[in-house]
TORDRENZA-68370 format. One record per residue (C-alpha): residue number from 1; x, y, z; residue in three letters. Coordinates in Angstrom, 2 decimals, always signed. Example, Ala and Ser with C-alpha at 12.3 -4.5 7.8 and 13.67 -1.06 7.14 Angstrom:
<nodes>
+-----+---------+---------+---------+-----+
!   n !       X !       Y !       Z ! res !
+-----+---------+---------+---------+-----+
!   1 !  +12.30 !   -4.50 !   +7.80 ! ALA !
!   2 !  +13.67 !   -1.06 !   +7.14 ! SER !
+-----+---------+---------+---------+-----+
</nodes>
This chain:
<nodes>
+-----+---------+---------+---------+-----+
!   n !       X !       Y !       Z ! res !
+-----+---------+---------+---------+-----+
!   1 !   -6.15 !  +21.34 !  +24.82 ! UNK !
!   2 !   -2.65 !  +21.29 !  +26.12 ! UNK !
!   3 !   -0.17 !  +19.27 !  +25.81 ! UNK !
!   4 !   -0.37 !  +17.57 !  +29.37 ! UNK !
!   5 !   -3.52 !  +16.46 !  +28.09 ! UNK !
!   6 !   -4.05 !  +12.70 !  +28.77 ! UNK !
!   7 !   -4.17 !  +10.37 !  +25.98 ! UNK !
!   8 !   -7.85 !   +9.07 !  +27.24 ! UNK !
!   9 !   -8.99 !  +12.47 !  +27.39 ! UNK !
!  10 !   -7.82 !  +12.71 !  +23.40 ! UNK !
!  11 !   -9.44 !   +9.47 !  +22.51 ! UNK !
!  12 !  -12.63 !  +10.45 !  +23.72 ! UNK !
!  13 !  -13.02 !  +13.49 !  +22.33 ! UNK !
!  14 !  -11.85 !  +11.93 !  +18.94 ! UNK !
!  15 !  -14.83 !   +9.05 !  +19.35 ! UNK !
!  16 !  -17.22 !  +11.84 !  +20.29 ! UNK !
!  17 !  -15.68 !  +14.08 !  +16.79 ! UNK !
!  18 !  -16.56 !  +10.41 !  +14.71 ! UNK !
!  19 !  -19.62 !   +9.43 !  +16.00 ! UNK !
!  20 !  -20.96 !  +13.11 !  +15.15 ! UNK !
!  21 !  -19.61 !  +12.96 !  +11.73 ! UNK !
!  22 !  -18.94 !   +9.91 !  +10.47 ! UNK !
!  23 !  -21.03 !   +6.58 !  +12.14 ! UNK !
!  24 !  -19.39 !   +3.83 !  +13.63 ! UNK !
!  25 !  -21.66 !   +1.63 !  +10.59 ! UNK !
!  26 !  -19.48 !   +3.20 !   +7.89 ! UNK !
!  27 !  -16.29 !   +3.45 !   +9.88 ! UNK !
!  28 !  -16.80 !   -0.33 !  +10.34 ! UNK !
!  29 !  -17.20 !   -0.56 !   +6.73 ! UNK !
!  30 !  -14.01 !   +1.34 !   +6.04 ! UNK !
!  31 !  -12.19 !   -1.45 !   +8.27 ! UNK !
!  32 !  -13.64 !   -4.37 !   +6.58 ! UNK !
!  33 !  -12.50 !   -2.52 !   +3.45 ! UNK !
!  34 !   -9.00 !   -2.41 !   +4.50 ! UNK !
!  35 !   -8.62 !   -5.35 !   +6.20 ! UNK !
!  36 !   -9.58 !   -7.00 !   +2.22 ! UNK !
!  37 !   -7.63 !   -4.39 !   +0.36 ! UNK !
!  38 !   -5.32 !   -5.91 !   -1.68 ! UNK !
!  39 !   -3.61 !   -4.84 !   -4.90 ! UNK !
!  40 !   -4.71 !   -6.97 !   -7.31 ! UNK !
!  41 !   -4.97 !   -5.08 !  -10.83 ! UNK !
!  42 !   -4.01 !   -1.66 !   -9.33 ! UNK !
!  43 !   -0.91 !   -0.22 !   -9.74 ! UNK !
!  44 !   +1.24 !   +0.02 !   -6.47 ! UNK !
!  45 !   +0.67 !   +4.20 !   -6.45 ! UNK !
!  46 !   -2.91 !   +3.41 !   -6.26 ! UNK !
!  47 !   -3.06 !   +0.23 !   -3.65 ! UNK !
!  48 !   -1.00 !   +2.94 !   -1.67 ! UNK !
!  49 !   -3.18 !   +5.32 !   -2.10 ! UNK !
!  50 !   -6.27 !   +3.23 !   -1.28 ! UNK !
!  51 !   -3.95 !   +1.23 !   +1.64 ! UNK !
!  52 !   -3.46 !   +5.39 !   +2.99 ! UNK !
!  53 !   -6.80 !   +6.30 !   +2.75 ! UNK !
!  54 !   -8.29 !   +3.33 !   +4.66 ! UNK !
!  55 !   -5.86 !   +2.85 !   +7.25 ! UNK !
!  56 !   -6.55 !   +5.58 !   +9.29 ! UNK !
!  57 !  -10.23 !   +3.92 !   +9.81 ! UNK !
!  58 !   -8.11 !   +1.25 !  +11.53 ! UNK !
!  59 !   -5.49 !   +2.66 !  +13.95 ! UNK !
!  60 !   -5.61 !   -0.11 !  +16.33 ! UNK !
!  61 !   -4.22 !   -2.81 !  +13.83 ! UNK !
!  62 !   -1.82 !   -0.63 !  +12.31 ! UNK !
!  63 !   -0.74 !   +1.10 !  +15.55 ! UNK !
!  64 !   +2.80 !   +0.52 !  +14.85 ! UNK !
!  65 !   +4.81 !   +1.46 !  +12.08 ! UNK !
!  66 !   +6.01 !   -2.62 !  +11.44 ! UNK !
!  67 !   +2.56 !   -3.30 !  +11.77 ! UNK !
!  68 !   +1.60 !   -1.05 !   +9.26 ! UNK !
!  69 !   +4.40 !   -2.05 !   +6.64 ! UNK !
!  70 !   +3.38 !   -5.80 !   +7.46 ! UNK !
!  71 !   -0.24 !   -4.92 !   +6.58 ! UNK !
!  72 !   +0.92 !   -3.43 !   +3.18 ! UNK !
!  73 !   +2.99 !   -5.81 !   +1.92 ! UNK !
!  74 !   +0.45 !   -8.72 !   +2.80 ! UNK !
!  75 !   -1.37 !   -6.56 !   +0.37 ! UNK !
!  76 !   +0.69 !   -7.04 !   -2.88 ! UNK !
!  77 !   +0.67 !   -8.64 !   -5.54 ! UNK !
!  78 !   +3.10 !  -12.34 !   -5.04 ! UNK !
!  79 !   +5.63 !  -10.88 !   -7.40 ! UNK !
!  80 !   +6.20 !   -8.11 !   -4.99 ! UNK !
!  81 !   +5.64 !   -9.84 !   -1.61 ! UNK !
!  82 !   +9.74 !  -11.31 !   -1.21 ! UNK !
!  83 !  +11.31 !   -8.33 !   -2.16 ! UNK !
!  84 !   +9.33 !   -6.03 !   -0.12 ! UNK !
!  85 !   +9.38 !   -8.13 !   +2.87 ! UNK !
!  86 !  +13.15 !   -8.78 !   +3.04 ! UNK !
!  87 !  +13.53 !   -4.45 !   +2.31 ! UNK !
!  88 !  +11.43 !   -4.03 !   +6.07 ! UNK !
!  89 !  +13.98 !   -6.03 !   +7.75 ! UNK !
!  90 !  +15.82 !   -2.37 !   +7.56 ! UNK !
!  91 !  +15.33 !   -0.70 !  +10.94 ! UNK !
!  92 !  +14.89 !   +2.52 !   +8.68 ! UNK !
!  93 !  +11.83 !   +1.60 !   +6.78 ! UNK !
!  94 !   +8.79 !   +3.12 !   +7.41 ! UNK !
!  95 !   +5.64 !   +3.32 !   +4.97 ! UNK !
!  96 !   +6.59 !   +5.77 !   +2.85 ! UNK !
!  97 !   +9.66 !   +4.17 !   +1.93 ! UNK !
!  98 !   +8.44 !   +0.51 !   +1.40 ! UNK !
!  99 !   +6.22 !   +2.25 !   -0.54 ! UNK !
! 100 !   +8.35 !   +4.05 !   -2.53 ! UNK !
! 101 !  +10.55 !   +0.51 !   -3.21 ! UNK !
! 102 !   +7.20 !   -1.18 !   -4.24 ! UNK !
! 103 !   +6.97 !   +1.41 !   -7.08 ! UNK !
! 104 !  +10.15 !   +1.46 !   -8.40 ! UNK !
! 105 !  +10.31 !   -2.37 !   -8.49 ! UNK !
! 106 !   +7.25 !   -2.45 !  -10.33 ! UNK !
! 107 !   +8.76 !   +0.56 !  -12.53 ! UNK !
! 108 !  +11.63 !   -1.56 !  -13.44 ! UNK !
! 109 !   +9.85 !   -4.61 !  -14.36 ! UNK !
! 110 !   +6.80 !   -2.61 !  -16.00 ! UNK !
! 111 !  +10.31 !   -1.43 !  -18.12 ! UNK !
! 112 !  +11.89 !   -4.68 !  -18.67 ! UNK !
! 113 !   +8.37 !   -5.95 !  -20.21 ! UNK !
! 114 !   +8.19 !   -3.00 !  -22.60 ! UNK !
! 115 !  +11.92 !   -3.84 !  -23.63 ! UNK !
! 116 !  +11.19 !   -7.56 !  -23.57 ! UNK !
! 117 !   +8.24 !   -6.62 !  -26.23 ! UNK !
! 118 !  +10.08 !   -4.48 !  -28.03 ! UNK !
! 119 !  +12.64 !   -6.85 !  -28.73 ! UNK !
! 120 !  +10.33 !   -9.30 !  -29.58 ! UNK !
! 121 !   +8.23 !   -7.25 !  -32.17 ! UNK !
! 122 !  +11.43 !   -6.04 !  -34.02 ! UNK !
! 123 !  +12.33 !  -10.21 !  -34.10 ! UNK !
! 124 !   +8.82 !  -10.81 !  -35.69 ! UNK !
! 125 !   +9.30 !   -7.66 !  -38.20 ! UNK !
! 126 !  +13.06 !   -8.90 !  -38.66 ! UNK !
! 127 !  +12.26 !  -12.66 !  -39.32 ! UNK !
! 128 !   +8.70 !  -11.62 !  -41.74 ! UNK !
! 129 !  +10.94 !   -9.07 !  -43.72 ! UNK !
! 130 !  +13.20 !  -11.88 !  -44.97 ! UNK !
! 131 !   +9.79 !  -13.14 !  -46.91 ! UNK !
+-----+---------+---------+---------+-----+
</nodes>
């Protein structure tokens, strides 16, 4: 098809490509499974993953790219939410980048725990070794 195609004309033949392949039961599924995605014990490299995976199964709520980032973050965990909201307020940020700022915020804190341990076990083996 070329590009004067009309954008009906593409829609169709995608629904007709779908319903031979994949039914609408499971591609229904695959919507209910993203619209309840949400990150819970994943990491944010995996939610994105899953979040990347599903969405396509749902192009009609995600059809733009805020909608898309909105849908995400509604999708982390509370510790992420505020700092991943007020990052989309960027014009620049698209998926891949909010994304990308999820993981290294969880990176960084996922490092300040191990450091916040570590301090604390060499306080334990600091304080018994007096005994």
């Amino acid at each position: 098809m070329g590009r004067d195609t009309p954008p009906t004309i593409l829609e169709n033949l995608l629904d007709a490509f779908l319903d031979q392949y994949l039914s609408r039961e499971i591609r229904q599924a695959r919507v209910d499974q993203f619209l309840a995605l949400k990150q819970g014990n994943m990491s944010v490299r995996e939610y994105s993953l899953h979040f990347d995976s599903l969405a396509r199964y749902a192009p009609s709520i995600v059809d733009t790219i805020r909608d898309k980032i909105h849908r995400f973050i509604v999708g982390l965990t509370a510790e992420l939410i505020e700092a991943c909201a007020t990052a989309a307020l960027q014009d620049s940020m698209d998926i891949s980048r909010i994304q990308a700022f999820a993981q290294n915020i969880e990176k960084g804190r996922r490092r300040q725990q191990g450091t916040t341990r570590s301090e604390q076990g060499q306080h334990k083996r600091m304080r018994f070794s007096r005994y």
